[in-house]
C-alpha positions as CSV (number, residue, x, y, z in Angstrom):
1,X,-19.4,-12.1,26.8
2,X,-19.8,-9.9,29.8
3,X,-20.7,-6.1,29.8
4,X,-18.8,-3.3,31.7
5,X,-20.7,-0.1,32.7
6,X,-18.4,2.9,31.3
7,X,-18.7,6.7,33.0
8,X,-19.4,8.1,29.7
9,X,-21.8,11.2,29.3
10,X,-25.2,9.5,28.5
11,X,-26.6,11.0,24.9
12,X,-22.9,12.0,24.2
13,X,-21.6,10.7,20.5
14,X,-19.5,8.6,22.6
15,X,-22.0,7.1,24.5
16,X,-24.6,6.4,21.2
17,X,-21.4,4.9,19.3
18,X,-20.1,3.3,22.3
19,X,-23.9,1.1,22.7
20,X,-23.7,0.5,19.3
21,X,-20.6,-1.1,19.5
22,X,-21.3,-3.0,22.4
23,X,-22.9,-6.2,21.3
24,X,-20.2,-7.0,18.4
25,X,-17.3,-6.8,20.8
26,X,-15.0,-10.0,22.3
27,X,-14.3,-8.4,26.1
28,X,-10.6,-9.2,26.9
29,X,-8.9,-8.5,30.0
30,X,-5.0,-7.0,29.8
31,X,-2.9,-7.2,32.2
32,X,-0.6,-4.3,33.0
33,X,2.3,-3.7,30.7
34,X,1.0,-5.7,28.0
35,X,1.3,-4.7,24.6
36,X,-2.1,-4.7,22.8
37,X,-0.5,-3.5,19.4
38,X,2.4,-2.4,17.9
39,X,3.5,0.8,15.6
40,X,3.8,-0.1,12.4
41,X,1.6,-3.2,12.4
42,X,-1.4,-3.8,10.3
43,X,-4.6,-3.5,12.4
44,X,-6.5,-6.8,13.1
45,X,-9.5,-4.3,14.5
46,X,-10.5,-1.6,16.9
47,X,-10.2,-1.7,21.1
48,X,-13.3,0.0,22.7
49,X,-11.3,0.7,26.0
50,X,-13.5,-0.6,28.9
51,X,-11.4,0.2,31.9
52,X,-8.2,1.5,32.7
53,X,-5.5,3.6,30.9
54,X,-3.3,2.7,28.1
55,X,0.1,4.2,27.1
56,X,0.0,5.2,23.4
57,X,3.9,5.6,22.2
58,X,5.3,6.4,19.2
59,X,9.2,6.2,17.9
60,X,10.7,9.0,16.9
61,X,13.4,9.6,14.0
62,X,16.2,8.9,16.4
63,X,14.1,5.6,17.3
64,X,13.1,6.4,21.0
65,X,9.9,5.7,22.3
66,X,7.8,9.0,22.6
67,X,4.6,9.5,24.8
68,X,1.8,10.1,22.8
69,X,-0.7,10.0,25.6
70,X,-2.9,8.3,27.7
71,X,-6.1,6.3,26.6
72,X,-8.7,6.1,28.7
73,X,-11.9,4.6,29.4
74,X,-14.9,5.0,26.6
75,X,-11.8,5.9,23.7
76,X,-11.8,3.4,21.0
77,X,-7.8,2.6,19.8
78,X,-7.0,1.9,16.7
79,X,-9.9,3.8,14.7
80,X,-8.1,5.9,12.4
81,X,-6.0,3.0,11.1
82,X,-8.7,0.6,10.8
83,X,-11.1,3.4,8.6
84,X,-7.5,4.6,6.6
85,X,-6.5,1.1,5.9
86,X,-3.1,2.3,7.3
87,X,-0.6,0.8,9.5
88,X,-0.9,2.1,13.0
89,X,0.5,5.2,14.0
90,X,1.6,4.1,17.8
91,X,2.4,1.6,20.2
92,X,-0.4,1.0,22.3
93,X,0.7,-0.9,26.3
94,X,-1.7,-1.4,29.5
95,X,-0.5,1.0,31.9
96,X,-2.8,-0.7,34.7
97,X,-5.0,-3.7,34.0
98,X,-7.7,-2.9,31.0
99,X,-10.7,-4.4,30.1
100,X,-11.5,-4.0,26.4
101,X,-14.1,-4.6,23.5
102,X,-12.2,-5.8,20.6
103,X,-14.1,-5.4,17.1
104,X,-12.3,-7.4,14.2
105,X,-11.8,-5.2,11.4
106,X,-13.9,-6.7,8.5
107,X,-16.5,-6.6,11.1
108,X,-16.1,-3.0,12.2
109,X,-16.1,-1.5,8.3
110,X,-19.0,-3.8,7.8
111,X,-20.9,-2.3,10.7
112,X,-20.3,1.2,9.0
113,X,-21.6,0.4,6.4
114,X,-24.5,-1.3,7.7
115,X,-24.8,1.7,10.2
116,X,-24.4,4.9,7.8
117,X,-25.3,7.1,11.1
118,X,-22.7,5.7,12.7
119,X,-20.1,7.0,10.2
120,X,-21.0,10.5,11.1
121,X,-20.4,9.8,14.7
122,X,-17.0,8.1,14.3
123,X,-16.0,11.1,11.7
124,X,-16.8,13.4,14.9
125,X,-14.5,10.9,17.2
126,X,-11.7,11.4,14.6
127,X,-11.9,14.7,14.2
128,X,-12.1,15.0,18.4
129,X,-8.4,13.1,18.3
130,X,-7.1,15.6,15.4
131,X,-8.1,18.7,17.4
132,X,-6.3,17.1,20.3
133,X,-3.2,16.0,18.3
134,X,-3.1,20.2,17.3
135,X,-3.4,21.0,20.7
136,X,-0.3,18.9,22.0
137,X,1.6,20.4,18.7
138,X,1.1,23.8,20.3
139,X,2.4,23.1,23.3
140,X,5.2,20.9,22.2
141,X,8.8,23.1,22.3
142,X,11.7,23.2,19.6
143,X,14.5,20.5,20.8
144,X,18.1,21.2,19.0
């Protein structure tokens, strides 16, 4: 397994969560336009993203592929899903050649358990991605 240096704010939650991570993760490389998962599907685990950007879509009610956003670097995909026990929410497709950590996810819940500090830190991550989910809402204009 090989490391990859991230550009995340050292002593951030990110950062802590991030090194914590680290040594239980199977580094995979993506090339671009591969699809890491699909909406809908049952989560196998979590996808620290290493490097690069990924295109989170979801379908709407007519059944178009939406934007969502843009993952970056240091953002782990998949969390919510994995710690709801819920399908996931999204699409998730390399929009440039990634690099990620991928945490399976009986070994990921077992790590939170193990790690009951790290709980509080992913609960901060999720509620980081909520806050931004609102913020998109308020932005997003009534279509007829």
């Amino acid at each position: 397994m090989t490391t990859t240096q991230l550009e995340v704010e050292p002593g951030s939650c990110t950062s802590s969560v991030l090194q914590t991570l680290a040594p239980y993760e199977t580094v995979e490389g993506w090339p671009a336009g591969k699809l890491l998962f699909r909406e809908s599907e049952s989560p196998r685990g979590v996808y620290v993203l290493l490097s690069g950007e990924v295109d989170l879509l979801f379908s709407s009610r007519s059944g178009q592929a939406k934007p969502l956003r843009i993952a970056e670097a240091g953002q782990i995909l998949g969390l919510s899903c994995v710690v709801s026990g819920r399908q996931h929410d999204c699409s998730a497709t390399a929009r440039s050649s990634v690099v990620t950590g991928f945490i399976a996810k009986d070994k990921f819940l077992s790590l939170l358990d193990e790690n009951p500090a790290l709980w509080f830190s992913i609960l901060q991550m999720l509620s980081t991605d909520i806050n931004s989910c609102y913020d998109c809402m308020r932005t997003l204009t009534a279509t007829r």
